[in-house]
N, CA, C and O of each residue as an XYZ file, in Angstrom:
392
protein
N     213.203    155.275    201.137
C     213.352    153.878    201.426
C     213.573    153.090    200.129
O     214.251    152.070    200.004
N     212.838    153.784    199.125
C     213.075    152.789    197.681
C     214.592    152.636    197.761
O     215.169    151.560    197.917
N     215.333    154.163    197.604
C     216.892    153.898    197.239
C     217.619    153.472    198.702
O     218.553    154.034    199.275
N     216.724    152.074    199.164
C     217.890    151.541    199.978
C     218.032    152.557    201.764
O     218.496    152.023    202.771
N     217.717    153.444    201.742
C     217.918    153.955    202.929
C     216.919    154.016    204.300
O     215.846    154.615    204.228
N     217.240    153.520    205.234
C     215.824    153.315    206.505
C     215.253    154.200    206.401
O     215.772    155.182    205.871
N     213.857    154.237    206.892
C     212.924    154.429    207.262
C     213.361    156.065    207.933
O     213.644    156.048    209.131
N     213.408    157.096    207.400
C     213.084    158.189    208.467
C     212.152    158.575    209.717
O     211.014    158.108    209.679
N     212.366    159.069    210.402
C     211.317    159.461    211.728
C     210.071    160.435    210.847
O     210.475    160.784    209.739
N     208.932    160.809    211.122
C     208.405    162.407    210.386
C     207.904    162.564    211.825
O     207.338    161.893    212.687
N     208.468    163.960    211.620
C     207.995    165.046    213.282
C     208.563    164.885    214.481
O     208.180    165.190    215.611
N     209.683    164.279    214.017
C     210.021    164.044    215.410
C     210.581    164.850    216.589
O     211.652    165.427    216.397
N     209.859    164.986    218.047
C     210.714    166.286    218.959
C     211.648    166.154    219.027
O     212.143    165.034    218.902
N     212.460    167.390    219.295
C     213.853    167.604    219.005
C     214.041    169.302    220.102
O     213.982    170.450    219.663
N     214.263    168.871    221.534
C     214.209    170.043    222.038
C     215.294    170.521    221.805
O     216.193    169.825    221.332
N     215.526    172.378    222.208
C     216.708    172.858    221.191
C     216.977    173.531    222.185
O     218.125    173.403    222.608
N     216.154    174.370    222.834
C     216.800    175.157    224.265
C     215.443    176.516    224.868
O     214.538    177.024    224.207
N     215.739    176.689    225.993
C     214.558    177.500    226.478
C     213.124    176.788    226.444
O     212.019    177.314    226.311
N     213.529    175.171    226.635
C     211.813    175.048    226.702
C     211.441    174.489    225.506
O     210.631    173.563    225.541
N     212.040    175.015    224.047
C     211.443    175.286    222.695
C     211.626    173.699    222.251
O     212.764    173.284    222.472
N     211.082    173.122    221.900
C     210.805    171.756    220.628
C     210.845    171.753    219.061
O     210.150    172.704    218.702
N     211.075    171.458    218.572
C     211.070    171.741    217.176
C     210.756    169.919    216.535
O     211.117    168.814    216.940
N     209.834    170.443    215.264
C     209.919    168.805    214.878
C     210.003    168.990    213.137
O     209.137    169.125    212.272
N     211.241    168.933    213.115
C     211.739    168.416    211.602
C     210.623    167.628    211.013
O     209.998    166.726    211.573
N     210.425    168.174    209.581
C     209.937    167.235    208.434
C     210.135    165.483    208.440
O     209.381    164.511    208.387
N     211.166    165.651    208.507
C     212.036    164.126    208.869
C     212.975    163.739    208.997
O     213.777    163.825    208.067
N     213.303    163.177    210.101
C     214.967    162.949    210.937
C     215.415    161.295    210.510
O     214.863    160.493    209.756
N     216.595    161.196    211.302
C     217.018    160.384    211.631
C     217.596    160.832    213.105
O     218.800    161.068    213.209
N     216.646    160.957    214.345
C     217.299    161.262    215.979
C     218.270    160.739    216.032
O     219.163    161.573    215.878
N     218.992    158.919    216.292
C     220.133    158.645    216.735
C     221.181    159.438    216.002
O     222.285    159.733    216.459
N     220.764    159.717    214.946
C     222.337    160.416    214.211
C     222.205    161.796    214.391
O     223.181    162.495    214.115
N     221.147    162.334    214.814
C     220.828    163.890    214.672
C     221.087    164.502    213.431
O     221.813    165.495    213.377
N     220.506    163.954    212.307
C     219.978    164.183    211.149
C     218.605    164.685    211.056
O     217.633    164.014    211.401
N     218.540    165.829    210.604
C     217.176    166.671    209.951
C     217.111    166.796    208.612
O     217.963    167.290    207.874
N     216.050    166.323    208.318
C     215.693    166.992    206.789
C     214.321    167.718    206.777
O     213.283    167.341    207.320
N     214.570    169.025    205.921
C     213.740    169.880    206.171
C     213.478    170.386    204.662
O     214.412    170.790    203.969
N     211.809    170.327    204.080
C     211.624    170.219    202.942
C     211.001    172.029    203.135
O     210.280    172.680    203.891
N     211.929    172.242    201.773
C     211.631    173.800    201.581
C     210.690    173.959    200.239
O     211.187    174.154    199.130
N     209.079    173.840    200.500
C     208.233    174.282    199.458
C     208.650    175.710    199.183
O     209.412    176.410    199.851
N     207.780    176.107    197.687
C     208.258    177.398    197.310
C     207.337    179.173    197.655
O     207.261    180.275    197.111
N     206.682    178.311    199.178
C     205.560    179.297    199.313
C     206.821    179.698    200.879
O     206.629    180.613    201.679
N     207.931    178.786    200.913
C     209.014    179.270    202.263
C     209.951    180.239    201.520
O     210.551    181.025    202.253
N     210.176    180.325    200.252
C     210.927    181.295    199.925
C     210.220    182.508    199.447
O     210.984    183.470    199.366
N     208.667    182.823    199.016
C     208.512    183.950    198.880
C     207.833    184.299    200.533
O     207.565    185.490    200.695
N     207.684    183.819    201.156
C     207.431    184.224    202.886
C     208.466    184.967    203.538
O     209.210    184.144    204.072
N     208.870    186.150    203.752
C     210.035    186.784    204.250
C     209.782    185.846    205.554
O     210.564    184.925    205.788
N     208.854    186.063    206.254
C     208.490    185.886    207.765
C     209.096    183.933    207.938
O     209.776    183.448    208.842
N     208.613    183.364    206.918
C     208.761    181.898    206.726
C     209.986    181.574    206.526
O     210.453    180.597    207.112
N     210.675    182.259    205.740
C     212.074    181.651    205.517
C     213.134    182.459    206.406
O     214.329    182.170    206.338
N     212.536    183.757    207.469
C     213.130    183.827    208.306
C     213.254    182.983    209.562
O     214.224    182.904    210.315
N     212.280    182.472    209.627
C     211.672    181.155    210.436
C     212.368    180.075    210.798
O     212.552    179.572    211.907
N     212.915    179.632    209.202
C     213.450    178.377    208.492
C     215.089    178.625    209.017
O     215.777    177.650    209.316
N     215.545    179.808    209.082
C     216.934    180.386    209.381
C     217.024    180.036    210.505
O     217.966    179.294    210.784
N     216.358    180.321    211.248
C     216.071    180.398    212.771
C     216.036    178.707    213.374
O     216.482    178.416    214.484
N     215.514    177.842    212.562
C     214.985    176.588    212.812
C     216.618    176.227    212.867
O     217.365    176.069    213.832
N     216.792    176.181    211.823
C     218.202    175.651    211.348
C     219.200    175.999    212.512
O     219.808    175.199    213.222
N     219.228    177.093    212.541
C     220.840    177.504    213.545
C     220.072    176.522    215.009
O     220.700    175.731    215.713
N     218.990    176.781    215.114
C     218.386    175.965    216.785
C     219.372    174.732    216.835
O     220.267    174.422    217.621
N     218.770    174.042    215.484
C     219.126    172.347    215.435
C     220.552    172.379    215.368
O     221.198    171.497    215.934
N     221.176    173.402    214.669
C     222.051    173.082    214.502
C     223.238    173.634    215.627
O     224.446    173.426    215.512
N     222.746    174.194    216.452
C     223.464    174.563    218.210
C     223.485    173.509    218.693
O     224.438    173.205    219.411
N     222.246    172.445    218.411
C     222.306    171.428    219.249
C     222.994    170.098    218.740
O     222.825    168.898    218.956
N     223.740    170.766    218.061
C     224.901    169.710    216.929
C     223.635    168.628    216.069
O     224.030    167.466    216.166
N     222.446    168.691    215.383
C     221.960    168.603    214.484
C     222.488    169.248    213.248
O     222.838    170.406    213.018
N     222.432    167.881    212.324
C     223.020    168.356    210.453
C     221.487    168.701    209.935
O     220.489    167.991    210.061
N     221.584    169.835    209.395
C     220.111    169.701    208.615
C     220.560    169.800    207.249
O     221.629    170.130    206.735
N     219.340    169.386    206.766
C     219.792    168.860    205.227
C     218.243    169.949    204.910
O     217.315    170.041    205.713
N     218.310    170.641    203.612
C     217.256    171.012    203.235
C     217.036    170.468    201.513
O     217.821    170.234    200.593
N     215.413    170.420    201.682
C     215.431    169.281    200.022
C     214.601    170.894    199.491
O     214.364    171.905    200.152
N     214.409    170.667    198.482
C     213.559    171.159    197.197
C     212.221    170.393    196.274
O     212.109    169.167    196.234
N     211.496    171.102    195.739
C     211.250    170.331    195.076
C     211.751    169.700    193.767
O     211.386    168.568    193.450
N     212.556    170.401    193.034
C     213.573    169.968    192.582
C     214.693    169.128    192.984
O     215.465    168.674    192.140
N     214.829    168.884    194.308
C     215.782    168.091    194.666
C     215.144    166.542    194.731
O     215.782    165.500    194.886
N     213.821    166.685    194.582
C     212.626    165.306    194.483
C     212.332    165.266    193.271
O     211.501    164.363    193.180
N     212.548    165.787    192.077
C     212.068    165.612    190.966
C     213.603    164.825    190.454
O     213.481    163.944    189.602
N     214.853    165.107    190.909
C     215.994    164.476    190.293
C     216.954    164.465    191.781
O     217.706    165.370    192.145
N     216.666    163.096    192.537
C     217.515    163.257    193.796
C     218.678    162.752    193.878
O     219.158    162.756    195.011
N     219.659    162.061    192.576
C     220.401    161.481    193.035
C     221.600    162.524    193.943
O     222.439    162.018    194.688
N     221.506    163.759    193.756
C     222.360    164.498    194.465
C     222.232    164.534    195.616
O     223.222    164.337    196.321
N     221.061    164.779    196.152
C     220.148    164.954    197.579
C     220.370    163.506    198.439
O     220.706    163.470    199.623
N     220.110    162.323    197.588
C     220.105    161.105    198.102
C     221.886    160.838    198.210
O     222.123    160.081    199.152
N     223.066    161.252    197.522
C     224.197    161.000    197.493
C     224.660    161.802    199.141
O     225.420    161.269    199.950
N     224.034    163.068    199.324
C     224.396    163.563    200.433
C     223.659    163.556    201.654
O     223.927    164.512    202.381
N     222.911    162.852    202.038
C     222.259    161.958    202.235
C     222.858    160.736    203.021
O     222.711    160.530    204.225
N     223.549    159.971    202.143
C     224.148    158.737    202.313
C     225.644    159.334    203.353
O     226.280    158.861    204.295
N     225.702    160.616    202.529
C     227.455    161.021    203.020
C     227.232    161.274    204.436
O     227.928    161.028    205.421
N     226.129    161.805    204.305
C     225.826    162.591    206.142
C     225.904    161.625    207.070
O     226.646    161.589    208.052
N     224.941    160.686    206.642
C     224.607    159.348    207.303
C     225.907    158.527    207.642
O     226.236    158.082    208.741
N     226.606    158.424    206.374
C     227.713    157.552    206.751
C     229.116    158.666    207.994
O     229.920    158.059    208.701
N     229.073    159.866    207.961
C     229.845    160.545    208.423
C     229.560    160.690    210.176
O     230.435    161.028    210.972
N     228.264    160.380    210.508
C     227.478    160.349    211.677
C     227.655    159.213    212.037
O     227.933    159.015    213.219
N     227.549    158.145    211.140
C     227.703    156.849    212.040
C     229.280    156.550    212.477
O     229.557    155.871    213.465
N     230.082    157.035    211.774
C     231.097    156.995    212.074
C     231.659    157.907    212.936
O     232.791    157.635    213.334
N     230.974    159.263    213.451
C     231.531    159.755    214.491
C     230.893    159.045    215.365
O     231.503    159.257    216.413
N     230.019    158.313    215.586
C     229.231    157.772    216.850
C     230.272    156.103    217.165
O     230.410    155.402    218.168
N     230.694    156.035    216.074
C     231.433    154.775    216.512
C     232.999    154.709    217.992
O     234.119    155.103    217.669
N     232.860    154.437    218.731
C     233.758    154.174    219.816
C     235.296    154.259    219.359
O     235.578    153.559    218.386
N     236.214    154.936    219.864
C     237.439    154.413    218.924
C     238.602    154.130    220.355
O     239.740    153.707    220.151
């Protein structure tokens, strides 16, 4: 929110299929934007970051963009926050009527 961008959802449901729910780190629902923060205890977890694979393709069957951050991507975000903005602006514009 500092750099200008609304308010994200945190946790928000997001059913994906068979029943299953999933709740992203933090969305934006109307645009079907996920962001999904990858600590570094998801990459030495085989089981966890097979998990994370799994999460991803769900959301993303259900035409959800997921975005995954780092902690490095929070220590210097203008990259993260630039794509970010791109996603956002690329979503609102497919949602626009033509």
């Amino acid at each position: 929110m500092r750099a200008g961008l609304p308010e994200p959802i945190i946790a928000a449901p997001v059913p994906v299929r068979h029943g299953v729910v999933l709740h992203p780190d933090l969305s934006y629902p109307e645009l079907r934007i996920a962001i999904e923060y990858e600590g570094e205890e998801h990459r030495l977890d085989p089981r966890r970051w097979h998990d994370d694979i799994a999460r991803r393709r769900a959301l993303e069957a259900v035409g959800w963009v997921v975005i995954r951050v780092t902690m490095a991507d929070l220590r210097a975000p203008e990259q993260f926050l630039a794509d970010l903005r791109e996603t956002r602006r690329r979503r609102i514009g497919d949602a626009m009527p033509r």
